[in-house]
N, CA, C and O atoms as a Tripos MOL2 file, in Angstrom:
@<TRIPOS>MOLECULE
protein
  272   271    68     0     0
PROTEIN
NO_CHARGES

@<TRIPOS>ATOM
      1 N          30.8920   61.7710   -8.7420 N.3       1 UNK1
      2 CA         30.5270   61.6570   -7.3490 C.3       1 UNK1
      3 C          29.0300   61.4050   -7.2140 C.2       1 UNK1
      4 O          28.1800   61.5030   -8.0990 O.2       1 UNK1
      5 N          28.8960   61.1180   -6.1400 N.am      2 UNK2
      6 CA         27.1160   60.3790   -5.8720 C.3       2 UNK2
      7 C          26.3500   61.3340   -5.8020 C.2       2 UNK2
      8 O          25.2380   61.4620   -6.3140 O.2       2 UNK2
      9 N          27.1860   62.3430   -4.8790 N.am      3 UNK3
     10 CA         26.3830   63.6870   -4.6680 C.3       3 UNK3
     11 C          25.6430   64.4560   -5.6690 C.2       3 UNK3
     12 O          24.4850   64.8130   -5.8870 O.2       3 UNK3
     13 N          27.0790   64.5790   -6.3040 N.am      4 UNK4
     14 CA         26.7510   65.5130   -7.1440 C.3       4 UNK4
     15 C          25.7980   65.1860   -8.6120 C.2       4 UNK4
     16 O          25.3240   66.1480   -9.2160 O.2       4 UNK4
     17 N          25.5750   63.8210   -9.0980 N.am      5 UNK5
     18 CA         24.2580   63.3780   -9.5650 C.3       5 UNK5
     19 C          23.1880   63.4800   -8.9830 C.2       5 UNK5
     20 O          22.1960   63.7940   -9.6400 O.2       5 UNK5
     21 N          23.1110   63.2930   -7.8770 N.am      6 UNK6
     22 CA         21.6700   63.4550   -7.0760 C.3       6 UNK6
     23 C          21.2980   64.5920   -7.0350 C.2       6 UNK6
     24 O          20.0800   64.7550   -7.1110 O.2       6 UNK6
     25 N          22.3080   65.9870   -6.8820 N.am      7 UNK7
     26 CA         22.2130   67.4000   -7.4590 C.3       7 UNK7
     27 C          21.3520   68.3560   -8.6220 C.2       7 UNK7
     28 O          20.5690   69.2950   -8.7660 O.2       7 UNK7
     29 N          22.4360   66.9740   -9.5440 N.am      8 UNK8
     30 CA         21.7640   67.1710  -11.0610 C.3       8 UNK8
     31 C          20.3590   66.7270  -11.3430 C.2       8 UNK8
     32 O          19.6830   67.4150  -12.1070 O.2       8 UNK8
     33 N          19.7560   65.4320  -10.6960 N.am      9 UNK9
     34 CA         18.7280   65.0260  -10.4980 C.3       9 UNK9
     35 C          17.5370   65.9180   -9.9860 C.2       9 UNK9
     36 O          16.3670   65.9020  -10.3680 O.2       9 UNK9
     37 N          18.2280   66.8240   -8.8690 N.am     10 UNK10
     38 CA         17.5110   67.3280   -8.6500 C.3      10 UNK10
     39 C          16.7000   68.6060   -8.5180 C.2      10 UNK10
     40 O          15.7780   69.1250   -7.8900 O.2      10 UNK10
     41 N          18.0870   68.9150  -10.0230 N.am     11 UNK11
     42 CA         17.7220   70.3820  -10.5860 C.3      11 UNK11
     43 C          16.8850   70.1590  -11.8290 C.2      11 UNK11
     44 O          16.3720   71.1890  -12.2660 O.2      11 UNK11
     45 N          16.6010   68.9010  -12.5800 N.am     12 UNK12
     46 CA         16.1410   68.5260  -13.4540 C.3      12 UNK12
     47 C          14.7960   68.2190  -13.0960 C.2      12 UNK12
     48 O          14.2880   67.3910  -13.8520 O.2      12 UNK12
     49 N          13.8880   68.7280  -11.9540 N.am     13 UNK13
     50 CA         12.4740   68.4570  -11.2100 C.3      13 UNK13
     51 C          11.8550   69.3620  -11.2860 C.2      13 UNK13
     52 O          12.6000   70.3420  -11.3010 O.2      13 UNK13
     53 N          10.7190   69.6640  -11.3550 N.am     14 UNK14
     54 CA          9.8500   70.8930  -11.2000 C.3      14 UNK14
     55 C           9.5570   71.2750   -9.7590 C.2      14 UNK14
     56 O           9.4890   70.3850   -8.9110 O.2      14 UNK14
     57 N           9.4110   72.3370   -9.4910 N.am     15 UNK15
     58 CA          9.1460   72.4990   -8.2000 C.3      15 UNK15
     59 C           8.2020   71.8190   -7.4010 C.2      15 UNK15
     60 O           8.6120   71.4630   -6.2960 O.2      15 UNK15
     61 N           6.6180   71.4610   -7.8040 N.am     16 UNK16
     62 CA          6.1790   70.5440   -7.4210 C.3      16 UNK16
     63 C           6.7790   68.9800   -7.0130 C.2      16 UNK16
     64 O           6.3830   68.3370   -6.0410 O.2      16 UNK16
     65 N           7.7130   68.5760   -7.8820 N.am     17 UNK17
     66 CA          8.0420   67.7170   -7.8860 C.3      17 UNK17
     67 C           9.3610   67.5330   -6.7690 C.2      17 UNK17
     68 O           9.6250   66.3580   -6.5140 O.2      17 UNK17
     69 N          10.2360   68.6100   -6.0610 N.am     18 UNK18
     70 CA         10.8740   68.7550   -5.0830 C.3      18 UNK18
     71 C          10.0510   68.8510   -4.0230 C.2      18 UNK18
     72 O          10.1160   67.8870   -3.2610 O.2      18 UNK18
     73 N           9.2030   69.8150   -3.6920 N.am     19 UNK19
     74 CA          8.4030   69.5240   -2.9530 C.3      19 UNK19
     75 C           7.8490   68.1320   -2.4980 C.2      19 UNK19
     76 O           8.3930   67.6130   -1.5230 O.2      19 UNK19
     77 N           7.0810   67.6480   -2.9580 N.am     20 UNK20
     78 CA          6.9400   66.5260   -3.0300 C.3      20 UNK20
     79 C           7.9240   65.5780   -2.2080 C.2      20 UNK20
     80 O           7.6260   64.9210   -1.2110 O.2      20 UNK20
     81 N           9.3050   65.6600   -2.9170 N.am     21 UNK21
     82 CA         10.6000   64.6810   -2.6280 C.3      21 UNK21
     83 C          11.0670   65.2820   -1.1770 C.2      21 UNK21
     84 O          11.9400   64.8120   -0.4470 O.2      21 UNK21
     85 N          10.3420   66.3230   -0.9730 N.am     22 UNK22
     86 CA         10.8860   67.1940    0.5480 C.3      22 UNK22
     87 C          10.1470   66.8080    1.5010 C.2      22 UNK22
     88 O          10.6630   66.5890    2.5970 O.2      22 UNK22
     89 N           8.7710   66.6370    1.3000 N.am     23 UNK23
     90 CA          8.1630   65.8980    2.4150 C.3      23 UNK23
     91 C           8.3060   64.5160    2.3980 C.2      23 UNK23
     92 O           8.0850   63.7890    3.3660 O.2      23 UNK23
     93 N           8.6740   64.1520    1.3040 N.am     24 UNK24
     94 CA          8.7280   62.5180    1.7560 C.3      24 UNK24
     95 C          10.4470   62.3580    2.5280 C.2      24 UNK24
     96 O          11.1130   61.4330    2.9940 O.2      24 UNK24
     97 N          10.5650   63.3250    2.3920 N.am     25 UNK25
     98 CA         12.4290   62.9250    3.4450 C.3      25 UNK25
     99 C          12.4100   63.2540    4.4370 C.2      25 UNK25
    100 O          13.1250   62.6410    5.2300 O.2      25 UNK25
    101 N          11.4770   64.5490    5.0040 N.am     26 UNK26
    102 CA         11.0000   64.9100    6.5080 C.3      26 UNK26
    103 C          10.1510   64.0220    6.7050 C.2      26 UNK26
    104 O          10.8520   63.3770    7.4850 O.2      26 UNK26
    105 N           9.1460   63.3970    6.6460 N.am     27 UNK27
    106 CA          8.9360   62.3490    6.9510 C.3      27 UNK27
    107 C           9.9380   60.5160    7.1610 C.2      27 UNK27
    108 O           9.8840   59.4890    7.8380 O.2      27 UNK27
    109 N          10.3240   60.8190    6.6250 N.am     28 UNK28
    110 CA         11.5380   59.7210    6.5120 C.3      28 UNK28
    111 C          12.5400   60.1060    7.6450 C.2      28 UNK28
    112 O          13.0560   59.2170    8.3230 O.2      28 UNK28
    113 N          12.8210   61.4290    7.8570 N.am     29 UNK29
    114 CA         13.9640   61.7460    9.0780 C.3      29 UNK29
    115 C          12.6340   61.8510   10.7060 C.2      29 UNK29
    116 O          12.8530   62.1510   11.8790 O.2      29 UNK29
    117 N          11.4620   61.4830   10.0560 N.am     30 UNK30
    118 CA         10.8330   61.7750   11.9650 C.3      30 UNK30
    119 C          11.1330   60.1350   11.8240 C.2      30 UNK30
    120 O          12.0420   59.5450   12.4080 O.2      30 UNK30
    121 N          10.3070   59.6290   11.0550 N.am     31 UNK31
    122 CA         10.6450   58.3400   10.9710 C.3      31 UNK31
    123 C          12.0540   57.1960   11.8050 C.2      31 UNK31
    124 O          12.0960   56.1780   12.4960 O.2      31 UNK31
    125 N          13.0440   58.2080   11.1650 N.am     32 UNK32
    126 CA         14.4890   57.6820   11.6110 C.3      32 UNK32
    127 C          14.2840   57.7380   13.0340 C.2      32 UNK32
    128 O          14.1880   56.8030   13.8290 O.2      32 UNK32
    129 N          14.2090   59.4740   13.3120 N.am     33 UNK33
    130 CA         14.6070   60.0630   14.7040 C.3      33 UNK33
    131 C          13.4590   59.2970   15.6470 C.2      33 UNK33
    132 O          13.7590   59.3760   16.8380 O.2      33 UNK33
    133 N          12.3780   58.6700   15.4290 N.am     34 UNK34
    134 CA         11.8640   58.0760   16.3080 C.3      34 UNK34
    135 C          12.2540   56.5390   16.6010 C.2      34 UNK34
    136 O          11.8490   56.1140   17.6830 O.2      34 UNK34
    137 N          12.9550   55.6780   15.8210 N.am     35 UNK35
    138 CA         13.4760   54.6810   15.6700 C.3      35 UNK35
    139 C          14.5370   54.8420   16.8620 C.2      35 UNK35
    140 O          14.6510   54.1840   17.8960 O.2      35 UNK35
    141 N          15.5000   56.2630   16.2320 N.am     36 UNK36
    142 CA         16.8640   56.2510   17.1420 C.3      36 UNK36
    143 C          16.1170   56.3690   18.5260 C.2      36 UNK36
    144 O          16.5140   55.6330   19.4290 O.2      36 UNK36
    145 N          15.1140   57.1950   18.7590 N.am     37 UNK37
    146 CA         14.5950   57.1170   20.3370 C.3      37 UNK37
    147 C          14.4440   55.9750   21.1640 C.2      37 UNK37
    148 O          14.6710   55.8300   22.3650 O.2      37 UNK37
    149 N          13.8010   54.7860   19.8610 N.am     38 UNK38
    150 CA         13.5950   53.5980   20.6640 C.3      38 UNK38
    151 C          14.4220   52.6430   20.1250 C.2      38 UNK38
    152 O          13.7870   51.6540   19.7600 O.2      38 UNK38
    153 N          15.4040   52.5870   19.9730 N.am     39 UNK39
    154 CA         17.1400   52.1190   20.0340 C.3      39 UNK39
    155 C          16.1470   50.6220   18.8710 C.2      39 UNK39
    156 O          16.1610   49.4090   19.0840 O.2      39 UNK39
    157 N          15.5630   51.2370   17.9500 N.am     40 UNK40
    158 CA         15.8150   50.3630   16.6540 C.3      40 UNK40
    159 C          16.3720   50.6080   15.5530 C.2      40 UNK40
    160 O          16.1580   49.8230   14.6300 O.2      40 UNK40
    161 N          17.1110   51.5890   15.3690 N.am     41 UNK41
    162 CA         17.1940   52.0760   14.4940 C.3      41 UNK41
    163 C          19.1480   51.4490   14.4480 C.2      41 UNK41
    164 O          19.9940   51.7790   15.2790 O.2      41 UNK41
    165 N          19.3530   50.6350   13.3850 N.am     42 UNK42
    166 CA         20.4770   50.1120   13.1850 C.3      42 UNK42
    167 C          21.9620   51.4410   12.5790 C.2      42 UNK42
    168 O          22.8950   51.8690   13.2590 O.2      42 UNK42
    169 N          21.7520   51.6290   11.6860 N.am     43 UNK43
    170 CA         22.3130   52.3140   10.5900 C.3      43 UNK43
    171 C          21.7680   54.2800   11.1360 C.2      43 UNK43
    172 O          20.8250   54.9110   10.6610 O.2      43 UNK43
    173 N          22.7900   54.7730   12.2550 N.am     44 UNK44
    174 CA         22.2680   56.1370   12.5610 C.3      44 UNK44
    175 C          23.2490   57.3740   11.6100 C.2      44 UNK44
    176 O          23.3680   58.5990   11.6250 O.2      44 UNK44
    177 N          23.6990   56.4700   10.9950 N.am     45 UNK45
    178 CA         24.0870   57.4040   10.1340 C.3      45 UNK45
    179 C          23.0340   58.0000    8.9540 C.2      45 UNK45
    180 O          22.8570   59.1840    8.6640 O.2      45 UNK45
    181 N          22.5570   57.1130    8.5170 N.am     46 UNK46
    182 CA         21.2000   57.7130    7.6410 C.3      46 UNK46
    183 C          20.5180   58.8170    8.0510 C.2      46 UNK46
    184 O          20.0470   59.5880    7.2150 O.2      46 UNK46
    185 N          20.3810   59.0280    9.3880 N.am     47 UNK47
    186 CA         20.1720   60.1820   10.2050 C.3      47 UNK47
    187 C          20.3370   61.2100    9.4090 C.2      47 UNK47
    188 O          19.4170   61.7840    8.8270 O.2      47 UNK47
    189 N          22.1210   61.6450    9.3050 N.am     48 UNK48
    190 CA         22.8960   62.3610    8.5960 C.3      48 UNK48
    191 C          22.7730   62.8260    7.3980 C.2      48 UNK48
    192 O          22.9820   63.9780    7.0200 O.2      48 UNK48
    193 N          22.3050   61.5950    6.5770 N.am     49 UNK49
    194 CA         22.3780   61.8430    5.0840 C.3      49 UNK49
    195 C          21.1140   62.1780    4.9280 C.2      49 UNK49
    196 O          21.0250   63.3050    4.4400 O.2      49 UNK49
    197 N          19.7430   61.5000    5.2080 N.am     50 UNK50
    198 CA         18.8350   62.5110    5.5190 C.3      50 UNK50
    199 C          18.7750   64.0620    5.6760 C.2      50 UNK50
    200 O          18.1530   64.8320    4.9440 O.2      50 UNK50
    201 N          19.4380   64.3420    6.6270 N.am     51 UNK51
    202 CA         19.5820   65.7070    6.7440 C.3      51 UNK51
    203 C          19.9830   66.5910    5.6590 C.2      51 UNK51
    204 O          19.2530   67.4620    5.1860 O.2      51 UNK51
    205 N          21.5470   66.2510    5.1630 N.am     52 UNK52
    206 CA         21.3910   66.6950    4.1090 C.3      52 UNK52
    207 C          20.9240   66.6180    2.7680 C.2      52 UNK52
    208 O          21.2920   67.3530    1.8510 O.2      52 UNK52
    209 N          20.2020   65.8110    2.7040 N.am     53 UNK53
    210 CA         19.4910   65.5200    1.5270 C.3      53 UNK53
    211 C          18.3860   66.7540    1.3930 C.2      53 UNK53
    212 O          18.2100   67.4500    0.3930 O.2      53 UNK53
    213 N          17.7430   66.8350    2.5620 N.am     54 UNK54
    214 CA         16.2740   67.6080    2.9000 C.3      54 UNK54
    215 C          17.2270   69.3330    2.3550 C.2      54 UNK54
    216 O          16.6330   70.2390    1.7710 O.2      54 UNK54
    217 N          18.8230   69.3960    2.7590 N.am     55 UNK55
    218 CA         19.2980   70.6920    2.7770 C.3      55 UNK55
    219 C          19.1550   70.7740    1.0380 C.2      55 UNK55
    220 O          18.3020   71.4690    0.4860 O.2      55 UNK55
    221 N          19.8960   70.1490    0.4960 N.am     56 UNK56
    222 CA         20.3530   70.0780   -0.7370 C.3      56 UNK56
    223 C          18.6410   70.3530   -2.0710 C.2      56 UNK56
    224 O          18.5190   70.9750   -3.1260 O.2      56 UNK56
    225 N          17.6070   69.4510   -1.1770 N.am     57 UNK57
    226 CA         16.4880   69.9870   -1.8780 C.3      57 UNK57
    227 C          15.8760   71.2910   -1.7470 C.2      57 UNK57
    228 O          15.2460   71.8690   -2.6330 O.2      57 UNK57
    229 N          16.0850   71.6700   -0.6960 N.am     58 UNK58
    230 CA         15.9670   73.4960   -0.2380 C.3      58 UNK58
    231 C          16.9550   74.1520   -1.0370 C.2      58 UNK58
    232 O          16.4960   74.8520   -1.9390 O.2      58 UNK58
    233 N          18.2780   74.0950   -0.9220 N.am     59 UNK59
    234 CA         18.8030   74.7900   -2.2070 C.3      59 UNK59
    235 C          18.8170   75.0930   -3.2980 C.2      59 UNK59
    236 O          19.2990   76.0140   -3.9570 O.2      59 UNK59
    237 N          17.9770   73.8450   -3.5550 N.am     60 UNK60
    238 CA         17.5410   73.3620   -5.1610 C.3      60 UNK60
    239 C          16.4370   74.5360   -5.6450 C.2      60 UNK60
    240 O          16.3690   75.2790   -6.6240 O.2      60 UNK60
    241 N          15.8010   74.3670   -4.7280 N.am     61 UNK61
    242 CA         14.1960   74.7050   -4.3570 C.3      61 UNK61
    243 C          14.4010   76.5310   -4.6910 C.2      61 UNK61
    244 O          13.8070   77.0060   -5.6580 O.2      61 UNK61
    245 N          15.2590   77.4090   -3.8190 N.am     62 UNK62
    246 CA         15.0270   78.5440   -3.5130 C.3      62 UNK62
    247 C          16.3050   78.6200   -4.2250 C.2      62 UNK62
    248 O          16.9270   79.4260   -3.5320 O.2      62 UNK62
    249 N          17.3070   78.1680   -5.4740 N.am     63 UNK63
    250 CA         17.8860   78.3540   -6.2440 C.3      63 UNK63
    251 C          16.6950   78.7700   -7.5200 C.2      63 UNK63
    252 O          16.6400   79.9000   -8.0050 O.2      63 UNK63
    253 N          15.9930   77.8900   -7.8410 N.am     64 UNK64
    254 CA         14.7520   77.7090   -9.3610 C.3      64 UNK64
    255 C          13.8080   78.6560   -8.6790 C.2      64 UNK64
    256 O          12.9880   78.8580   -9.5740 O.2      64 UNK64
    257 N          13.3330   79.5200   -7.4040 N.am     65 UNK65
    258 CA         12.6070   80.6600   -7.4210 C.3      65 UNK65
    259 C          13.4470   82.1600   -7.5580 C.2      65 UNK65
    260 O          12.9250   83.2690   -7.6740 O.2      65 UNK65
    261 N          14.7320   81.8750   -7.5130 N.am     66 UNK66
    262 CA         15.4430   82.9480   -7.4620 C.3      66 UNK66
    263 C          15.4040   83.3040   -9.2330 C.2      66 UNK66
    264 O          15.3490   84.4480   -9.6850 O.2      66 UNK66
    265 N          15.4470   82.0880  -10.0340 N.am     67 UNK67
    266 CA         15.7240   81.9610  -11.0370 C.3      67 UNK67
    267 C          14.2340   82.3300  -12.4630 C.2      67 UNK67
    268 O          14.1870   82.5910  -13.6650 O.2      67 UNK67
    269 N          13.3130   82.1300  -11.3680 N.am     68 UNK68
    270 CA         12.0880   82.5890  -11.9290 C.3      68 UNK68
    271 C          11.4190   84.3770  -11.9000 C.2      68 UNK68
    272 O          10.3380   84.6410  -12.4260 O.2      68 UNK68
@<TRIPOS>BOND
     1     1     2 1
     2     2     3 1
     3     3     4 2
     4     3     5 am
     5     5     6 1
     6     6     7 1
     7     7     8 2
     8     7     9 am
     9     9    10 1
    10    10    11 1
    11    11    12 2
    12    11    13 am
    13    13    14 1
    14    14    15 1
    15    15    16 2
    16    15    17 am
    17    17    18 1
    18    18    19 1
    19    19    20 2
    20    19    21 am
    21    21    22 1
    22    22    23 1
    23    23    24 2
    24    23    25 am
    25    25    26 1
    26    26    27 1
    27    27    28 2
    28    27    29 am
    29    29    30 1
    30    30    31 1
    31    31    32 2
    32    31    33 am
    33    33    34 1
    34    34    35 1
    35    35    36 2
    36    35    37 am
    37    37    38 1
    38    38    39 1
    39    39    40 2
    40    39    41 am
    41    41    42 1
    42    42    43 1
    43    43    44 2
    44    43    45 am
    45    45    46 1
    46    46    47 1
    47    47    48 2
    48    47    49 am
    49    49    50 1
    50    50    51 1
    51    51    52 2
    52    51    53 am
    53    53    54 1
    54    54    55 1
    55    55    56 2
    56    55    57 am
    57    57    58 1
    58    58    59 1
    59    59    60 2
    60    59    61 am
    61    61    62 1
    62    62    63 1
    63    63    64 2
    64    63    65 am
    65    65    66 1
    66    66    67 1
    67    67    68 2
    68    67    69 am
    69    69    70 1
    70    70    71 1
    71    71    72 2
    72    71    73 am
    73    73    74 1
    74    74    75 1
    75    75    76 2
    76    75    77 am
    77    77    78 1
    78    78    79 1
    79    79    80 2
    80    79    81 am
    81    81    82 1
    82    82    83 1
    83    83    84 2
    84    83    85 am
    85    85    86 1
    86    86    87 1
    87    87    88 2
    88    87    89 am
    89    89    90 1
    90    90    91 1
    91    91    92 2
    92    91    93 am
    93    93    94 1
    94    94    95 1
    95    95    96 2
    96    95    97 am
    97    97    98 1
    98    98    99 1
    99    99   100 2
   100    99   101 am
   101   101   102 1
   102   102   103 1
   103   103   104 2
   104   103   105 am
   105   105   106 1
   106   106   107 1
   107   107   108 2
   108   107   109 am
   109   109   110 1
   110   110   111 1
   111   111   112 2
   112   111   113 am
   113   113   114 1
   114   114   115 1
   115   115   116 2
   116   115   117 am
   117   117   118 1
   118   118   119 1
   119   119   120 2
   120   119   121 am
   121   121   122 1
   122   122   123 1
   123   123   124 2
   124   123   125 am
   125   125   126 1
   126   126   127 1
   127   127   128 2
   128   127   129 am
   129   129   130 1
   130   130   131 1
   131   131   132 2
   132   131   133 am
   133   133   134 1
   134   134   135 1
   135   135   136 2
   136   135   137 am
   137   137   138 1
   138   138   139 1
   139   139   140 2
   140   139   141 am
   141   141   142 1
   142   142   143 1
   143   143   144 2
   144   143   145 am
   145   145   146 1
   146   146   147 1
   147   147   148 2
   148   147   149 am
   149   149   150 1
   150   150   151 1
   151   151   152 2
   152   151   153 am
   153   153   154 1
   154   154   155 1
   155   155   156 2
   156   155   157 am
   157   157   158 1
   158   158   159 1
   159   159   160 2
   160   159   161 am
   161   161   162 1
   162   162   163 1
   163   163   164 2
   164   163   165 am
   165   165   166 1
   166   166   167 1
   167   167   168 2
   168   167   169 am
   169   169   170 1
   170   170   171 1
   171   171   172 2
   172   171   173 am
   173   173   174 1
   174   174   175 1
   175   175   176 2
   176   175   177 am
   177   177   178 1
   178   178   179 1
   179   179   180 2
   180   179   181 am
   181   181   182 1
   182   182   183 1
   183   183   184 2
   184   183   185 am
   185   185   186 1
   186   186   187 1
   187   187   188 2
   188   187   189 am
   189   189   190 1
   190   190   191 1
   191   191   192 2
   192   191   193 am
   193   193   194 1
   194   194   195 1
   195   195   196 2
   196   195   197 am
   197   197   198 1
   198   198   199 1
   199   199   200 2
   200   199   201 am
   201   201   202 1
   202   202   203 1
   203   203   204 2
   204   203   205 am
   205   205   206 1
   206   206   207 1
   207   207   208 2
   208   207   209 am
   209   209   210 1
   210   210   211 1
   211   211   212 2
   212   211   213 am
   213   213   214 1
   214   214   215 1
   215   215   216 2
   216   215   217 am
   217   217   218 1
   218   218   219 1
   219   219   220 2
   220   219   221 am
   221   221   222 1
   222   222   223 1
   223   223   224 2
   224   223   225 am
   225   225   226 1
   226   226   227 1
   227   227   228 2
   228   227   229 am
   229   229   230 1
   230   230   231 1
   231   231   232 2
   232   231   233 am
   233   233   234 1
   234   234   235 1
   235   235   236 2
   236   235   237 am
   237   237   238 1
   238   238   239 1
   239   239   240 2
   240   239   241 am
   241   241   242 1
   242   242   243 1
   243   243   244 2
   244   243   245 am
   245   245   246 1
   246   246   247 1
   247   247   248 2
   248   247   249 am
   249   249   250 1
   250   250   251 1
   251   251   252 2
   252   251   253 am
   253   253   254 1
   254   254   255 1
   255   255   256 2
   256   255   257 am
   257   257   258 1
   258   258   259 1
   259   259   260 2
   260   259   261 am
   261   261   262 1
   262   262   263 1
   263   263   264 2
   264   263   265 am
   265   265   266 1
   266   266   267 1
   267   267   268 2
   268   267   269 am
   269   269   270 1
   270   270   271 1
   271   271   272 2
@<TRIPOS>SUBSTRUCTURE
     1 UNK1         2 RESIDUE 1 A UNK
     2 UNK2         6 RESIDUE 1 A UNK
     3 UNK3        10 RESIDUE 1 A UNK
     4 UNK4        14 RESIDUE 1 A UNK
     5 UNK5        18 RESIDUE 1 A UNK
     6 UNK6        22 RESIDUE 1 A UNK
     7 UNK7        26 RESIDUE 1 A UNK
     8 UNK8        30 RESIDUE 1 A UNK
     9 UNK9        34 RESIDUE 1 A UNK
    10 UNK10       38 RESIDUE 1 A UNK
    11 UNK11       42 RESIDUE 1 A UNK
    12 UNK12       46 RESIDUE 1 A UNK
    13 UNK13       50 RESIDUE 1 A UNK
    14 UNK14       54 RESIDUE 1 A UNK
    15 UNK15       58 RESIDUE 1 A UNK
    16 UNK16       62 RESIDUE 1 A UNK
    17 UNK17       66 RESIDUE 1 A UNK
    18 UNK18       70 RESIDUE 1 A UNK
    19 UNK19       74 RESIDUE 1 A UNK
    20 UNK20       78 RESIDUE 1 A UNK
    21 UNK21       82 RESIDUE 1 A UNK
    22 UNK22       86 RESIDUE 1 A UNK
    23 UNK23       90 RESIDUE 1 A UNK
    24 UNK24       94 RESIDUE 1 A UNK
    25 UNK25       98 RESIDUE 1 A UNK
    26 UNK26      102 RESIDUE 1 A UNK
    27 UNK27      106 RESIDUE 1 A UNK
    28 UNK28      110 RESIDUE 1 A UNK
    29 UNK29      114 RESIDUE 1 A UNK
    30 UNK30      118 RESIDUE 1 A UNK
    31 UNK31      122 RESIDUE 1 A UNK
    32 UNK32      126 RESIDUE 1 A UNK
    33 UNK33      130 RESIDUE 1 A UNK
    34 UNK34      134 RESIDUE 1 A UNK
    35 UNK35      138 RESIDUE 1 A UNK
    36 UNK36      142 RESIDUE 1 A UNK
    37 UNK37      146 RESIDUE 1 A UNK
    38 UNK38      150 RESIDUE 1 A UNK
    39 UNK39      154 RESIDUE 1 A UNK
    40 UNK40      158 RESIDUE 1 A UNK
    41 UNK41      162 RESIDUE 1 A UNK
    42 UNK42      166 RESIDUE 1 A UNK
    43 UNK43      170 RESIDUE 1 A UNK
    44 UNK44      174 RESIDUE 1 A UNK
    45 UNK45      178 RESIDUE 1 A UNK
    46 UNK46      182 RESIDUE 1 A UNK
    47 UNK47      186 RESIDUE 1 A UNK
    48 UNK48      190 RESIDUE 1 A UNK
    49 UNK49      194 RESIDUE 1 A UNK
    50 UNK50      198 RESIDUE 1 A UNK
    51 UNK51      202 RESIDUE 1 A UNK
    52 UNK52      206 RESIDUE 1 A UNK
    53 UNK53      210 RESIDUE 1 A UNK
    54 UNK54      214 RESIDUE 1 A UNK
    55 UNK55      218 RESIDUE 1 A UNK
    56 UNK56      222 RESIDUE 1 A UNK
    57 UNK57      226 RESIDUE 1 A UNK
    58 UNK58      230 RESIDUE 1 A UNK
    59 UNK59      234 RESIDUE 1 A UNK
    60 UNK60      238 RESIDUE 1 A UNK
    61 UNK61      242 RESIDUE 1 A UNK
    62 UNK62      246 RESIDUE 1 A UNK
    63 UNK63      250 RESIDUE 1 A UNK
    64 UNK64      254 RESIDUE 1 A UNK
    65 UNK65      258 RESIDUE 1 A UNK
    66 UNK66      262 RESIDUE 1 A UNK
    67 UNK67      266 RESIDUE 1 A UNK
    68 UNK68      270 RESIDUE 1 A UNK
């Protein structure tokens, strides 16, 4: 599954390095959400996957401090 590589991907990062990948996707979802405001934004499903992407790196994230 797609997911679940991108998972693995992203347990294989250092924390800096999630970080990192976390602001560049909150940035990427104001990005979206200001697009959808001004009705350019084609594809609003990305919206979505955004979202959980940003979740899935927080899990990641406060999984490897639990673990430290």
């Amino acid at each position: 599954m797609k997911t679940n590589k991108y998972v693995e991907e992203l347990a294989k990062k250092s924390a800096a390095e999630l970080n990192e990948e976390l602001v560049n996707a909150k940035k990427e979802l104001f990005n979206l959400r200001f697009q959808n405001a001004t009705n350019q934004l084609d594809n609003t499903s990305r919206i979505k996957e955004v979202r959980k992407n940003i979740a899935r790196i927080q899990t990641v994230l406060s999984a490897q401090s639990k673990q430290a």
